[in-house]
Structure formats: C-alpha cells, structure tokens
N, C-alpha and C positions, 0 to 999 in steps of 0.2 A: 261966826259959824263953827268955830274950833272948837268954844267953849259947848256950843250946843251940843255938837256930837258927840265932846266926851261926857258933858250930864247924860247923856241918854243912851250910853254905851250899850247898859244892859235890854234894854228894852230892844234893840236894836239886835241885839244879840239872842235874844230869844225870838224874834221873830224873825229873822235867817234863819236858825238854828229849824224852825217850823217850814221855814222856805225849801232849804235842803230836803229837807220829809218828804215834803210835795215833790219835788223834783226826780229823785232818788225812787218812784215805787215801783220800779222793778223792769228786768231788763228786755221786755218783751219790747214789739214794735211801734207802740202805741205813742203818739207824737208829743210832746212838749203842751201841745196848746190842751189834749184831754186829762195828762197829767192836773191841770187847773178846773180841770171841769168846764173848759171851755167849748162851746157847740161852733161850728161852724167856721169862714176863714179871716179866724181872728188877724189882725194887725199891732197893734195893741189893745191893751187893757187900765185903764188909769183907774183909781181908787182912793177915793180921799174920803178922810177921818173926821166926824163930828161930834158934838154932845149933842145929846136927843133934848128936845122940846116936844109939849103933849100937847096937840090945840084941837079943839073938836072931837075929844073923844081919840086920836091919832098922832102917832109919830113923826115927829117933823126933825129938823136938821135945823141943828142951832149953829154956836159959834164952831169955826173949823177949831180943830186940836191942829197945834202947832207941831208935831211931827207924826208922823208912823202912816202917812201915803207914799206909795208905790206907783210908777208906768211901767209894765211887764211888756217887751216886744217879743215879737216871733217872725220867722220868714215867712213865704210863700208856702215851703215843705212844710211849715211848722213847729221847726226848730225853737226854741225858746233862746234866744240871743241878748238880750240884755234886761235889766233889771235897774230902775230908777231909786233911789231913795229921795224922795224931797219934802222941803218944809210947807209950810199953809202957804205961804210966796208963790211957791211950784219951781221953789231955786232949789237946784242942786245942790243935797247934802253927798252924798255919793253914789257910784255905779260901778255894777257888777256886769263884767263880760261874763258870759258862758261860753264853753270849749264843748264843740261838739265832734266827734269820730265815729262812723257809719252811722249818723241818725240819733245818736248816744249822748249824752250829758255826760262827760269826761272829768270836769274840773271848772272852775272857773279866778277869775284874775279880782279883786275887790282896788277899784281907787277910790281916791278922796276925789273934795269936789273941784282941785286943782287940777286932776288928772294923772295925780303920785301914788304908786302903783303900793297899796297897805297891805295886803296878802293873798297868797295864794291858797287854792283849795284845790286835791289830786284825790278823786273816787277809786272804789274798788268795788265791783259788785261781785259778791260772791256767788249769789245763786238768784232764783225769780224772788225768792222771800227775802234777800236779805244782802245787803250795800255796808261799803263800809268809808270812811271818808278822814283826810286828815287835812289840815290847814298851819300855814308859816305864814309868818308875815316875810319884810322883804331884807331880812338879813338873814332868813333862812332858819328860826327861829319857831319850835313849835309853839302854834297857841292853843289847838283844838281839835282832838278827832271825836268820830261818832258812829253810832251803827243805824242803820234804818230796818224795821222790820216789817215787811209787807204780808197781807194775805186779801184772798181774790183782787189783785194789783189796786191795790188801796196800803197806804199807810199807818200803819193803826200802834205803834211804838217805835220810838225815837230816844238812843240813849247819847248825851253830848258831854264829852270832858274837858274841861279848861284847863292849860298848862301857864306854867311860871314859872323862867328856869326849866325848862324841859322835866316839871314834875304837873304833875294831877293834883289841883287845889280846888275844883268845884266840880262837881256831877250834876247832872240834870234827866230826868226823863222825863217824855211826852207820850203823852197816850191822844188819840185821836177815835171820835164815835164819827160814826155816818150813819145816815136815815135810809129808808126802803129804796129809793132814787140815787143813791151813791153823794149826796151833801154832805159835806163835812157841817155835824150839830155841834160837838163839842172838842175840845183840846184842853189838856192839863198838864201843865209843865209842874215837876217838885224837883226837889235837891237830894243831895246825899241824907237831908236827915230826915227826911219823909215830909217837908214842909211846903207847900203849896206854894209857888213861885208867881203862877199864870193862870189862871182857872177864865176861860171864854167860851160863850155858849153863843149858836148861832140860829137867826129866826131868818127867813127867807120870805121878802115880800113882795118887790116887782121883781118881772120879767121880762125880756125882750122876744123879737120875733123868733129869734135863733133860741129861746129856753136857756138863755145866761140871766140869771140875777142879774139886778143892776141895783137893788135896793137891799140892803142887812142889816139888822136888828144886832149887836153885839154884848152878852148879858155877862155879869160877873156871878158872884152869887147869891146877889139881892133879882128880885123880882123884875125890879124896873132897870129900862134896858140903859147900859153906860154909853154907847156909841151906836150912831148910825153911820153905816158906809154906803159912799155914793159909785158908782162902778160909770165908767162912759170909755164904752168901748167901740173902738173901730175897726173895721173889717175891710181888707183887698178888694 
C-alpha cells in the first residue's frame, strides 16, 4: 500500500490540490455539502473511477481504475467532515479530517491509512473572492501553500506551490469552467512553465431525485471519454 501511494503521489496531489478549490469558494454561509454541488441532506457521497466501454451505441463502465475514488461525509448541519481516499478494494489509502469553526472549513489534519498523522493544512480567507492556505507535514515542515480565487462563490483559479526545504520548487495553477446550471465542465491544471499538467472535461449523464449526478462522462483531450465516474450517494 506504501508503494502505491507514493507511485501516485502526484496524481493524488492534484486532485486535493482541486479538493481544496471546491472547499475554499468563499466565506459566505453556504454549507459544505453545496460547496460539492450537492442538493439535498447528503450523508455521504462515494465516487468510484472507471474506463469507459462503448456497447450499443453508449457509455458503460469497464474495468474499475485502481485508485483516484473518494467517500466525502458531512453532518446533519452539513459540515463537510471527512474525506476517504481508497483503492478499487474500497481499502483505505488515506483520510482527511476537516476542522470546522462557526460553520467554516478552518484547516484540516491528512493521515495515512494506519492512522499516522502526514500533514497538516491551516486556511486563511482573505476576503469572499479570495482564500489562502498553507500545509506542514508532521515535523512541521512546509510542503505546500496556495491561493483560491472565487467569483459569484464558484471557483474558477487555483494557484498551488510545492516546497523542499522550505523553498518553492513546482508551481501549479488551475483554472475551473462551469456551465449555465453551476457544473463544473472543465479544469486545467499547468506548471510554472506553462505545460499542461491535468486537462479534464466533464459530460453529466444521470441523475437522481435530489438533481445530484450520479453518472460522469470524464474527457481528456481526445474526443472519446477516458473515465466514467459512478457517484452512490446517501442521504440522512
């Protein structure tokens, strides 16, 4: 399990890095669970990663992909409280507490999947537009800050900096599109040297009673789609 998460560090690393985004858009009232675009009184959210298969003219769900599924939980208020990482198994790779203060996403604690405490992460919001955020691992060690920039409480730029040695060795920004309905279509992570890191485009295909997706189409920059995500979520 050791070796898998450090193969897949990065990958791992930019879809946090995208997590935080979501999390972070801004310091209005609005609960954790609408941060996600989620309708109604979510419980969890589970999300598991596929290759697409085409039968009938349609998108099906092939073999699972071996990591990059999430179980997002929230309270009753709505709170966004923890964050699963796991493999095609559904065994824990790692989990992230969230720190909430009045209603507020504060920070959160990242362990492994022994329960050994790998870094912390301490926010700062500056204003409605705009968050700031830094992260230590547990010798107090920086690895990572970042800025979020919001407009109409959507996230729509993300800049993330890597440290080693307490210096800045990789840059990152994310840009985020959403459609007429507030879905996030697309995200494109690049580097300091303007090189395309992450490029994901997103198709929306079922729905549930509550108007949560439960089916997504995930395209790179070929036409045909690279993953299908399966959503099964439950509600209080």
């Amino acid at each position: 399990m050791r070796t898998i998460l450090k193969k897949n560090r990065q990958s791992l690393t930019i879809t946090f890095v995208v997590m935080l985004a979501i999390i972070l858009t801004s310091c209005s009232n609005q609960n954790a669970r609408k941060k996600f675009g989620l309708n109604g009184n979510v419980k969890s959210c589970l999300e598991r990663v596929y290759k697409v298969n085409e039968k009938f003219g349609k998108w099906e769900n092939g073999d699972i992909e071996y990591y990059g599924h999430t179980r997002e939980h929230f309270d009753m208020k709505g709170n966004h409280t923890e964050t699963d990482w796991l493999d095609k198994d559904n065994e824990l790779i790692s989990k992230i507490i969230w720190k909430q203060e009045n209603g507020k996403t504060i920070g959160n604690n990242l362990y492994d999947y022994d329960g050994k405490l790998v870094s912390t992460t301490v926010y700062n919001i500056i204003s409605s537009n705009k968050s700031e955020y830094e992260t230590y691992d547990n010798k107090n060690n920086k690895l990572g800050s970042g800025k979020i920039f919001q407009k109409n409480n959507k996230t729509v730029k993300s800049i993330y900096n890597r440290y080693d040695n307490n210096k800045i060795v990789d840059e990152f920004e994310t840009n985020f599109e959403y459609d007429r309905k507030n879905y996030l279509i697309s995200q494109k992570q690049i580097n300091n040297k303007g090189e395309i890191v992450s490029l994901q485009k997103f198709e929306y295909i079922d729905f549930d009673k509550h108007r949560n997706w439960t089916t997504k189409l995930v395209y790179g920059e070929e036409k045909k789609p690279k993953n299908i995500v399966i959503r099964e979520i439950e509600y209080y």
